[in-house]
C-alpha positions in Angstrom: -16.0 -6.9 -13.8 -15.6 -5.3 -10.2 -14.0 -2.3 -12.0 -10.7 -4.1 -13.0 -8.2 -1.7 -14.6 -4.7 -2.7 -14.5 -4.4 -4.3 -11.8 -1.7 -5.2 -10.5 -1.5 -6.3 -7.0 -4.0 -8.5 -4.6 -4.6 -9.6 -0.9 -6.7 -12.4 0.3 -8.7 -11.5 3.3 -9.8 -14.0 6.3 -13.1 -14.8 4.6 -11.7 -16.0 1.3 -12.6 -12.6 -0.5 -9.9 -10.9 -3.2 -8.5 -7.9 -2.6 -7.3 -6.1 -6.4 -5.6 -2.5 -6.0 -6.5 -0.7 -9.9 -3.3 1.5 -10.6 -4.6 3.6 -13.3 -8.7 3.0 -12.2 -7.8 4.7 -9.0 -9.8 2.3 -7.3 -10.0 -1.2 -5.6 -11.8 -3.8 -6.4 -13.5 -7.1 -4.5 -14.2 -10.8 -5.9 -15.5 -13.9 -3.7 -13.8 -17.3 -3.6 -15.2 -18.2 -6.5 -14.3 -15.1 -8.8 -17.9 -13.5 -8.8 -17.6 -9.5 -8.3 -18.4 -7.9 -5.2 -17.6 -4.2 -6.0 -19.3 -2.1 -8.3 -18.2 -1.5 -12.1 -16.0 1.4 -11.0 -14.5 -0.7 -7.8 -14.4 1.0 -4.9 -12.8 4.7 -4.2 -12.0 7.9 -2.8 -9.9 7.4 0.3 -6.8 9.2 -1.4 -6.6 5.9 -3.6 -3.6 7.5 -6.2 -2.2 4.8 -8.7 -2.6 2.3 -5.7 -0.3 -0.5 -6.1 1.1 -3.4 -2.9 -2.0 -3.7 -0.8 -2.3 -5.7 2.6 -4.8 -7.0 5.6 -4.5 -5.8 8.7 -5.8 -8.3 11.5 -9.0 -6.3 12.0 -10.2 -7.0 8.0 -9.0 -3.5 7.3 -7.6 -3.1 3.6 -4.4 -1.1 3.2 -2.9 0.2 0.0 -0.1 2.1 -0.5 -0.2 4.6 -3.3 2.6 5.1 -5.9 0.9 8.7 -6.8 0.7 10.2 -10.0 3.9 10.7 -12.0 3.2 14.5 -12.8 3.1 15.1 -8.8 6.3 13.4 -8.6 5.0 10.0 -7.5 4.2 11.8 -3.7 2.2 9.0 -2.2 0.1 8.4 0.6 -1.4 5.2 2.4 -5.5 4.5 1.6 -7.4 2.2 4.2 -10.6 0.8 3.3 -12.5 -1.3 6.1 -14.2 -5.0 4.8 -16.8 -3.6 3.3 -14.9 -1.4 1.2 -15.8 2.5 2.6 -12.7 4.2 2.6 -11.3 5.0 6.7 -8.5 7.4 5.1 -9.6 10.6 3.4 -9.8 12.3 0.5 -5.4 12.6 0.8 -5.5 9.4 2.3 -2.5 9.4 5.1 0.8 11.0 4.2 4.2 11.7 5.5 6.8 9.0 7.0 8.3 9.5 3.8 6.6 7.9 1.8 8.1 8.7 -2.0 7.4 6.1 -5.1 6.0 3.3 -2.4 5.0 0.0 -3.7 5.6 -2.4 -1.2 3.6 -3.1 1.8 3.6 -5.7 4.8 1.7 -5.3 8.3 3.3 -6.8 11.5 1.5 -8.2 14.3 0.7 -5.5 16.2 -1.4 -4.2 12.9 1.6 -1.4 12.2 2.2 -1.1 8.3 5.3 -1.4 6.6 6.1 0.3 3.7 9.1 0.0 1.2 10.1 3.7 -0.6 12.0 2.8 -3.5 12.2 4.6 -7.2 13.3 8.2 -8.2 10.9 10.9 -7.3 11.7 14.3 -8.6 14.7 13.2 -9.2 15.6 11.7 -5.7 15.9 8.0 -5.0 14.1 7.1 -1.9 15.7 3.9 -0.7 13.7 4.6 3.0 11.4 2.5 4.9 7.7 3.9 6.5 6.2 2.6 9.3 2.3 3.6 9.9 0.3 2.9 13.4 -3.1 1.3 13.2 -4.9 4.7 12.8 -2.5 6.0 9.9 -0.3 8.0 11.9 3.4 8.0 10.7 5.4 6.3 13.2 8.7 7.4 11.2 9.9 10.9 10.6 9.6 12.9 7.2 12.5 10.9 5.8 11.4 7.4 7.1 14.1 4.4 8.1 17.0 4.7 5.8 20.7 2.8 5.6 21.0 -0.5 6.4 22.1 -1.1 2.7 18.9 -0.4 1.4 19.2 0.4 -2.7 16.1 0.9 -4.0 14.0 -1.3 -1.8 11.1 -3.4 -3.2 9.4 -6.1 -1.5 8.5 -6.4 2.1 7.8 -8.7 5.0 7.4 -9.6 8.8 8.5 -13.0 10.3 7.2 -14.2 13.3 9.7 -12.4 15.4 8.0 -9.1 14.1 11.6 -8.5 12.1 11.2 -6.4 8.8 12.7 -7.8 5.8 13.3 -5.8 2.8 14.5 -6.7 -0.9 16.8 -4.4 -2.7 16.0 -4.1 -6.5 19.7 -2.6 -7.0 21.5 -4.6 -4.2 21.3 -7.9 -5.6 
């Protein structure tokens, strides 16, 4: 129920709610604490919402999901922000640029900016860059995002609590 379709990746939000990003639904979906749906059959949608995958809560409640995109555009993503109540904030192309290319991986610091790891081969380029996003979906990095640093094909992200980035490398080891 809640329009469940390959999910893949979930967030829990300050009220206990899950958070489910649908890769190939397009859409995201919303359970209580006790597992009972909260979005419709199709989940929720629009917002640029593009084979979402890593998804995260901003302090604010806000629901970000970073979108992979669609393998015959060359897996071109873009960030989708929904707020609590699951009406998309983004548009129709959700936000883009920063360099954002075959993104999975998501984190948000303290000071609500998202974090975005671009790893994968996208028409035929590997991305190994990190995106930074400001509160309102403006790219805070340029067209290439944050590269070296050793970064090989970078997966999963966090923050600790002296607002440092951490990044894994699926090809680093």
């Amino acid at each position: 129920g809640g329009g469940l379709n390959t999910d893949d990746f979930l967030a829990i939000d300050s009220l206990g709610h899950i958070w489910v990003s649908n890769v190939y639904g397009n859409s995201l979906s919303e359970f209580s604490p006790t597992g009972a749906p909260l979005s419709g059959s199709g989940g929720f949608t629009g917002g640029g919402l593009n084979h979402p995958f890593g998804l995260a809560i901003d302090g604010t409640g806000n629901i970000w999901i970073v979108d992979v995109g669609d393998p015959s555009t060359g897996y071109v993503g873009d960030l989708s922000k929904f707020n609590s109540a699951g009406i998309a904030i983004s548009g129709s192309g959700g936000f883009i640029g920063g360099g954002l290319t075959y993104s999975q991986y998501i984190a948000i610091d303290g000071i609500n900016n998202v974090w975005i790891s671009n790893g994968g081969t996208a028409n035929g380029v590997v991305a190994n860059s990190i995106s930074e996003f400001g509160f309102s979906g403006t790219p805070l990095t340029g067209p290439s995002g944050f590269t070296g640093g050793g970064l090989n094909d970078p997966g999963g992200v966090a923050i600790d609590r002296s607002g440092n980035v951490w990044i894994a490398n699926y090809k680093n080891s």
